[in-house]
N, CA, C and O of each residue as an XYZ file, in Angstrom:
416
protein
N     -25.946      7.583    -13.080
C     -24.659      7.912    -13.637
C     -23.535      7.403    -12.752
O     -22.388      7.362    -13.198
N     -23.872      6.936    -11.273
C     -23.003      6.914    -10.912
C     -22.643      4.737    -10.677
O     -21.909      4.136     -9.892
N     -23.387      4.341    -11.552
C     -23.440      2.825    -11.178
C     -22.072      2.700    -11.903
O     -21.615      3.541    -12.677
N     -21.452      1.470    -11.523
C     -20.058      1.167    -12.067
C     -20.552     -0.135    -12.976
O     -21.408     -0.898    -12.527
N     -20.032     -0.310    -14.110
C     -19.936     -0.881    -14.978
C     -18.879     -1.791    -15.357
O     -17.843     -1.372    -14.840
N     -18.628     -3.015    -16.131
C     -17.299     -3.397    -16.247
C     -16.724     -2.865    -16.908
O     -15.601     -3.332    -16.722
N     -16.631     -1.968    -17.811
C     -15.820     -0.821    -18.594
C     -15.739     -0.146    -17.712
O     -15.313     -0.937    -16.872
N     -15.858      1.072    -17.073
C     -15.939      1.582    -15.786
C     -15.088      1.054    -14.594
O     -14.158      1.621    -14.020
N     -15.547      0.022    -14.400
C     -14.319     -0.650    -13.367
C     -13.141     -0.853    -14.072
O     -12.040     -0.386    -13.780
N     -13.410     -1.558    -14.997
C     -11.751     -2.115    -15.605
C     -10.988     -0.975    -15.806
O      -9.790     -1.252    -15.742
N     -11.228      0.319    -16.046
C     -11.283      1.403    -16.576
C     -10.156      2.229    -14.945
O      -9.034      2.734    -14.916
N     -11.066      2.010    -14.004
C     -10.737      2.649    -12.796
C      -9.553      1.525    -12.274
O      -8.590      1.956    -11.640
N      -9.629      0.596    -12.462
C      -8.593     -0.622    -12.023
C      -7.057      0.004    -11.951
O      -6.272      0.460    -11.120
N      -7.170     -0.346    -13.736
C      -6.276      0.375    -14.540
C      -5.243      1.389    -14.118
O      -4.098      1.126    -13.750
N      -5.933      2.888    -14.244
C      -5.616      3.654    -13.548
C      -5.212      3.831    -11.960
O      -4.326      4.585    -11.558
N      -6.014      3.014    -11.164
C      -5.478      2.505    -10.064
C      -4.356      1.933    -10.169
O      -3.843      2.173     -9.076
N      -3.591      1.303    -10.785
C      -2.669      0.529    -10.854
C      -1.320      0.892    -11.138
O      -0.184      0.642    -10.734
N      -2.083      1.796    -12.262
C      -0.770      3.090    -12.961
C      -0.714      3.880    -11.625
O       0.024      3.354    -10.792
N      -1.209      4.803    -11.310
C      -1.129      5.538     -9.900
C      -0.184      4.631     -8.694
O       0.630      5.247     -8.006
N      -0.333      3.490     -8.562
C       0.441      2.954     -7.661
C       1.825      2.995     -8.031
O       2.694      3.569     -7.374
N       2.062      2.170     -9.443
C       3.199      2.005     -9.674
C       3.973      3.330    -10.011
O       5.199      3.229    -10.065
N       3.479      4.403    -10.215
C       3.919      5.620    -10.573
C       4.508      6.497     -8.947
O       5.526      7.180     -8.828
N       3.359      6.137     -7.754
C       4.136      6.467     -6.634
C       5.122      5.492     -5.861
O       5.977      5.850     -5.051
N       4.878      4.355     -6.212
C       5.929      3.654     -5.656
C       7.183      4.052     -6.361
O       8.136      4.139     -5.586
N       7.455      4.317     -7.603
C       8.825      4.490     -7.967
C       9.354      5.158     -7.807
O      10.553      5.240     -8.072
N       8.355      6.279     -7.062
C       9.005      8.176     -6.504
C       9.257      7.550     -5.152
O      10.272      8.075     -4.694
N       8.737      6.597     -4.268
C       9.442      6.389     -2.868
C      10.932      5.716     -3.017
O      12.079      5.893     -2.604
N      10.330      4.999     -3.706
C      11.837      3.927     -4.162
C      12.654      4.802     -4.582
O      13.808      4.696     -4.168
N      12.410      5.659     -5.297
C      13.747      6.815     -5.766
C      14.321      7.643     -4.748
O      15.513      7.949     -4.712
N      13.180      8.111     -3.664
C      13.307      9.383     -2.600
C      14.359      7.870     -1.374
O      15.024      8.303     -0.432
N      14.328      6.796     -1.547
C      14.766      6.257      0.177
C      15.672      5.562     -0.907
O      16.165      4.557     -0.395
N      16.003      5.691     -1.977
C      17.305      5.355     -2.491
C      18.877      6.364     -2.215
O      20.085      6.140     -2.293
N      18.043      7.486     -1.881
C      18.676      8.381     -1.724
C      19.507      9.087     -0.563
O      20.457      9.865     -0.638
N      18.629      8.398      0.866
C      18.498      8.573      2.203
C      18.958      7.473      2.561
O      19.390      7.434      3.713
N      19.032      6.195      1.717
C      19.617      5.201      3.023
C      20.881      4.994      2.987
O      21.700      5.302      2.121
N      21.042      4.300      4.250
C      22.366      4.218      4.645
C      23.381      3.569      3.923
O      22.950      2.570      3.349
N      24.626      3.792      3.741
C      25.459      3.516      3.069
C      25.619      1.742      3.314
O      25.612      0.896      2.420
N      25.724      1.564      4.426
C      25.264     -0.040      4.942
C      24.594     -0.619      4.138
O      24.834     -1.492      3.304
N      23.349      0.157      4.566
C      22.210     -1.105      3.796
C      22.433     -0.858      2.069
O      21.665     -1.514      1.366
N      23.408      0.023      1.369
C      22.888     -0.225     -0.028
C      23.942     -1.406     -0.504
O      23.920     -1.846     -1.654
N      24.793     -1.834      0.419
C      25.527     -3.034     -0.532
C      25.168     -4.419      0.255
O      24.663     -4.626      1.358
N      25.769     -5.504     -1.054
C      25.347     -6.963     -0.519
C      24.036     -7.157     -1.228
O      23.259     -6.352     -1.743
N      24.016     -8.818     -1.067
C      22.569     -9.696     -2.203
C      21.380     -8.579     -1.605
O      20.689     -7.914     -2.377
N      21.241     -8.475      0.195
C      19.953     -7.986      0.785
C      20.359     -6.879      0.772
O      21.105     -6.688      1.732
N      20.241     -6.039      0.154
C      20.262     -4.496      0.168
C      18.785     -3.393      0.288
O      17.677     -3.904      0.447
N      18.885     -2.487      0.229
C      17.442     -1.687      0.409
C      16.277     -2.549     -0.350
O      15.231     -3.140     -0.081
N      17.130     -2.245     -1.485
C      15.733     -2.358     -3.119
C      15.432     -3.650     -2.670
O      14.262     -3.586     -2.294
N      15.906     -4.937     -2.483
C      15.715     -6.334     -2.143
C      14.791     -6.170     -0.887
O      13.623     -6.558     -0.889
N      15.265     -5.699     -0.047
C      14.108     -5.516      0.919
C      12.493     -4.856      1.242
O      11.539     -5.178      1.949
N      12.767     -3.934      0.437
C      11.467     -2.906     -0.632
C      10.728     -3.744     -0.975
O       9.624     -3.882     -0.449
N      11.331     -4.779     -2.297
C      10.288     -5.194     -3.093
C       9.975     -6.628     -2.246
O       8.842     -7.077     -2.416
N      10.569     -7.127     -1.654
C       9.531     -8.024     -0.876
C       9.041     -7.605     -0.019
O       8.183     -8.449      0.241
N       8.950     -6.774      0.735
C       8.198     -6.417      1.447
C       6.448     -5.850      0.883
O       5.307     -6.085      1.280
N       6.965     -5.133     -0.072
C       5.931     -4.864     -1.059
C       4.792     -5.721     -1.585
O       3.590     -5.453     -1.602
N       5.548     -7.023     -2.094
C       5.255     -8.072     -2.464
C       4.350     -8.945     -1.565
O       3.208     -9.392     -1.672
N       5.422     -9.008     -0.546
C       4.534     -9.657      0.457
C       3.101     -8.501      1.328
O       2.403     -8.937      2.244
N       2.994     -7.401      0.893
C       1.960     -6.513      1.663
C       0.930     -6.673      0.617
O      -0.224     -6.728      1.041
N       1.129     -6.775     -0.892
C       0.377     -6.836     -2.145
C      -0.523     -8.186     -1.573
O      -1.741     -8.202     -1.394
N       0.476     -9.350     -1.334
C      -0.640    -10.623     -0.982
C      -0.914    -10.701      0.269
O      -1.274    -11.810      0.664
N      -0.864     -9.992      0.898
C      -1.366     -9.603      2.406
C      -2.942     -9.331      2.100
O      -3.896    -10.068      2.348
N      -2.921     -7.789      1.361
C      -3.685     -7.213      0.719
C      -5.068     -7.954     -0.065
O      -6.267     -7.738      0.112
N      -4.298     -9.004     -1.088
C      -4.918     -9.837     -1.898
C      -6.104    -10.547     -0.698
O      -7.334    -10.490     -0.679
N      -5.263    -11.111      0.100
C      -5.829    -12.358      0.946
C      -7.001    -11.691      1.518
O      -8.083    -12.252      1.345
N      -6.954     -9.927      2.563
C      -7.668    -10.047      2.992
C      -9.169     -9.250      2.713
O     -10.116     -9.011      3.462
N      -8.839     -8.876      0.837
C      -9.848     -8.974      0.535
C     -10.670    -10.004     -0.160
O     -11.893     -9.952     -0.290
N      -9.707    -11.154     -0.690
C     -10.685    -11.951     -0.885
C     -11.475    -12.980      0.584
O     -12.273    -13.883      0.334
N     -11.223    -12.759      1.475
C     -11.761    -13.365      3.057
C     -13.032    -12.051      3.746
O     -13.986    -12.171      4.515
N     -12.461    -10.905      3.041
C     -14.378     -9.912      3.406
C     -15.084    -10.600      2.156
O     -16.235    -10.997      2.336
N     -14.492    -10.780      0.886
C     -15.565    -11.099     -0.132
C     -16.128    -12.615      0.302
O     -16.977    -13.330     -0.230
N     -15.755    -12.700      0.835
C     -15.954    -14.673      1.508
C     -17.146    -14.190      2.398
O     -18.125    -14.918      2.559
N     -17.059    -13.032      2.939
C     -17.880    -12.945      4.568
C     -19.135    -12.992      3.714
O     -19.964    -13.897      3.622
N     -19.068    -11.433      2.918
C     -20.321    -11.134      2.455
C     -19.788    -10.027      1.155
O     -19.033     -9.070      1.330
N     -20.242    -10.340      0.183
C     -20.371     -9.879     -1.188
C     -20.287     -8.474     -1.336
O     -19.367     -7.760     -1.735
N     -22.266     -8.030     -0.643
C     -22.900     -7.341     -0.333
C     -22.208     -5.900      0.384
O     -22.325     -4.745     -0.025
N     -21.676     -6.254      1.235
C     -21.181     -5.460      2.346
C     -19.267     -5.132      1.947
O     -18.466     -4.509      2.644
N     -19.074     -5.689      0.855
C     -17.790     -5.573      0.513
C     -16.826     -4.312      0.648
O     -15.647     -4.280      1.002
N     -17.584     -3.400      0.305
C     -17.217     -1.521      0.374
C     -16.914     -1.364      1.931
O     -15.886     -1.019      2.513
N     -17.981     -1.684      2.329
C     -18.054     -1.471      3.815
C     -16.625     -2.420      5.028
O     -15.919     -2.208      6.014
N     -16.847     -3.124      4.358
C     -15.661     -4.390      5.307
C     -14.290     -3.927      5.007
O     -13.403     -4.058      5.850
N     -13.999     -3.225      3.486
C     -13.102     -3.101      3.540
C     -12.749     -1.325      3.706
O     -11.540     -1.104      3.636
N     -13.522     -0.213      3.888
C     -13.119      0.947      3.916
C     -12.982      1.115      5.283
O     -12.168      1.963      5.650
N     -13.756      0.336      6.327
C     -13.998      0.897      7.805
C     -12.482      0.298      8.090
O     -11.602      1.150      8.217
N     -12.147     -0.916      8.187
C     -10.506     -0.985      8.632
C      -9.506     -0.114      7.940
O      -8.354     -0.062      8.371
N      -9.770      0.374      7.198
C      -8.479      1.181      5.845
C      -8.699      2.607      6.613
O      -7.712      3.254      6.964
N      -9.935      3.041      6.846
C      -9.950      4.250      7.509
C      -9.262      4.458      9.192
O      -8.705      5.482      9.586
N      -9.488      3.172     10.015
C      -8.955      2.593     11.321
C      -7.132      2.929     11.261
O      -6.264      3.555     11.869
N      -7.320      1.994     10.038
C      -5.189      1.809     10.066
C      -4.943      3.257      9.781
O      -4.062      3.775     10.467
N      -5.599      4.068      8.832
C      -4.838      5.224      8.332
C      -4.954      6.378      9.415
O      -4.039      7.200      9.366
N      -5.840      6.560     10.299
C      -5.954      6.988     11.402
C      -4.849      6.859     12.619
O      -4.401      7.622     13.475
N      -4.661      5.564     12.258
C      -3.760      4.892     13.494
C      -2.621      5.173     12.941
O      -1.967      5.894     13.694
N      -1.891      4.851     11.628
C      -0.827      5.404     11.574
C      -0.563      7.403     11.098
O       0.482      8.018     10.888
N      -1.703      7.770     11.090
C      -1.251      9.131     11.490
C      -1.348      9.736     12.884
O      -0.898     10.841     13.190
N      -1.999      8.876     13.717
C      -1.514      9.475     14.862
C      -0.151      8.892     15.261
O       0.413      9.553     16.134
N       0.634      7.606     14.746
C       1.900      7.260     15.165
C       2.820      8.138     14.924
O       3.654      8.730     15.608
N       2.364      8.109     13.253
C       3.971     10.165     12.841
C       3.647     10.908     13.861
O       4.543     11.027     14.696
N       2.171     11.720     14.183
C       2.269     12.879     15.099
C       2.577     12.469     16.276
O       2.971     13.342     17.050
N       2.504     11.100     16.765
C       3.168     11.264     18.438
C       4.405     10.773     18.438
O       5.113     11.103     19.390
N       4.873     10.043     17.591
C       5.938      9.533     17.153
C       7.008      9.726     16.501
O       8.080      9.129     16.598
N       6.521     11.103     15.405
C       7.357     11.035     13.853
C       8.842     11.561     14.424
O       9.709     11.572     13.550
N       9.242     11.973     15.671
C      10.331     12.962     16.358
C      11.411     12.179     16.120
O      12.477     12.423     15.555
N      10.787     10.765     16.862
C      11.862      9.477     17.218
C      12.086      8.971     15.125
O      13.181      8.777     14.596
N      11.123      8.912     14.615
C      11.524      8.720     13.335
C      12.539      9.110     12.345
O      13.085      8.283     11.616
N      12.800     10.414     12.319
C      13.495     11.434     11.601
C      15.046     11.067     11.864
O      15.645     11.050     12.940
N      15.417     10.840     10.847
C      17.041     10.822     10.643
C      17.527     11.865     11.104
O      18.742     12.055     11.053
């Protein structure tokens, strides 16, 4: 029951996708709100800087899973959860030793 299927995947994709774009538009709304009066005018303003940045992390993203699928097929789950678990580790210990200096 638990093998994934291409209905199944396409299925989970999907929803993956909606879920993203559904929290990205609550950050984009919440630091529309908080930033500085500076950065919201002019061509480079927040939102301009957001979405490329975004953009450019999306094909960041892209690249370096298609370069584990290059390594090995097989091991794909694995190549890519052990670094995702590394970074998310690493940046929660940056808020807790860090988040002080962060805070507006």
């Amino acid at each position: 029951w638990a093998a994934v299927g291409p209905r199944r995947y396409v299925a989970g994709i999907i929803l993956e996708f909606c879920g993203f774009q559904a929290a990205q538009s609550v950050v984009l709304s919440m630091m529309s709100k908080i930033i500085p009066l500076s950065l919201a005018k002019g061509t480079f303003n927040s939102g301009f800087i957001t979405t490329s940045l975004t953009t450019l992390a999306r094909a960041t993203g892209d690249c370096f899973i298609t370069v584990m699928g290059l390594v090995s097929i097989r091991q794909l789950l694995n190549l890519l959860a052990m670094p995702s678990f590394i970074l998310a580790g690493f940046s929660i210990m940056l808020s807790v030793f860090h988040g002080h200096e962060l805070s507006v």
